[in-house]
N, C-alpha and C positions, 0 to 999 in steps of 0.2 A: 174563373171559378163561378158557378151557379149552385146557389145552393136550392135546396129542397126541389130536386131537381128528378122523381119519381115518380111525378105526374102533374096533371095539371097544364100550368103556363110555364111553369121551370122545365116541363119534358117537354112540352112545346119550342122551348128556345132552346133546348140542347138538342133537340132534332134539325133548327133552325143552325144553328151554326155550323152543324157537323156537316149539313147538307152544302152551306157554304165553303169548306172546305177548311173551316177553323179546326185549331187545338181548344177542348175543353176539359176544364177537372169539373164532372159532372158528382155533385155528394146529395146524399139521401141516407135518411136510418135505416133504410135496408137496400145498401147498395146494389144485394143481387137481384134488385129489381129492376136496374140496369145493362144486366146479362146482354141483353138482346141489342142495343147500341154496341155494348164491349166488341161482340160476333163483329158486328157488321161494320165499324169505326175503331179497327183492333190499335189502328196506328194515332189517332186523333183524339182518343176518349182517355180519359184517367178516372177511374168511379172510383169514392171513397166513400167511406162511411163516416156520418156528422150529423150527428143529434146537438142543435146547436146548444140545449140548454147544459150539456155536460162541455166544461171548458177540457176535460184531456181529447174528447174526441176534438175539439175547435186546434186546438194546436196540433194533433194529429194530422188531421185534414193539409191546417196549411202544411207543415214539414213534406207532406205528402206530395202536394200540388207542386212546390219547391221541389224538390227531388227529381219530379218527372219533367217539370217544362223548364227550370233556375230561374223562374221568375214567373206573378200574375200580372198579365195587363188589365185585367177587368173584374169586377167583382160583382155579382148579380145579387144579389139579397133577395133572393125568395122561400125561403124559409119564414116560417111564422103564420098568424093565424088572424083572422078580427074577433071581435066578442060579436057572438049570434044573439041579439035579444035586446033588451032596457038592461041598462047598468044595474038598474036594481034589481033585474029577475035573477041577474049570476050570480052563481055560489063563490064564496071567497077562494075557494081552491081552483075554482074556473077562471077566476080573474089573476091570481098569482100563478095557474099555471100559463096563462098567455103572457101576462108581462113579464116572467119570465124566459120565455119565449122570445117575443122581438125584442127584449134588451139584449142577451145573446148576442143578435145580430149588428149590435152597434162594437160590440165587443172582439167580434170578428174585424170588423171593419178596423179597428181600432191596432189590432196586432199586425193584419198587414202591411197597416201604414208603416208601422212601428218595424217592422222585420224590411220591409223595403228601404224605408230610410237608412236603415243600419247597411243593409250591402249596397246602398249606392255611395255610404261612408267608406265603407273598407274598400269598394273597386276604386274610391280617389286617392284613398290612401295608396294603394297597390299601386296607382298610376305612375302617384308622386315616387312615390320607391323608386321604381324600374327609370325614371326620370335622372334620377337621380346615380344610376350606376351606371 
């Protein structure tokens, strides 16, 4: 999963992977700006829509990314922004809308750990089941 992944170094590496032959869940706030990988990587690409400062699209995304591959091996955190300027030039709504922003992205990080640890819990659970009959 790559996030902010619609231009820049995030379209640079989901062009990088796909070219390698990788599965990617490429996400951006306007995923049809993806369109054009989707055409050309129909079988390898998964584009989702994820504005990470909204946590329904962040759980959306993952559910999503899950759905299509049952599992992330990787998580690219490129979503977010730096502050352009002296700390002091920025307006307080430019400085909460940025850390708002990359804290998001720890938040992410933080659920897929959280949603992977749970199914490698139930696939031991299931193991010991089937073990067991």
């Amino acid at each position: 999963m790559i996030t902010g992944s619609s231009s820049g170094f995030g379209r640079s590496l989901v062009e990088a992977v796909l070219k390698k032959g990788d599965r990617v869940v490429a996400t951006a706030r306007k995923p049809e700006q993806l369109d054009d990988l989707v055409q050309q990587y129909q079988e390898t690409v998964h584009a989702v829509r994820l504005d990470v400062t909204n946590l329904q699209d962040v759980e959306a995304a993952i559910k999503s990314a899950l759905n299509q591959y049952d599992r992330i091996d990787v998580l690219v955190n490129n979503a977010g922004y730096p502050a352009m300027g002296a700390i002091e030039e920025l307006s307080d709504d430019d400085t909460r809308r940025q850390f708002e922003t990359n804290k998001r992205i720890l938040e992410i990080l933080q659920r897929i750990l959280s949603l992977y640890l749970f199914m490698q819990l139930v696939k031991m659970t299931n193991t010991k089941s089937r073990c067991r009959i």
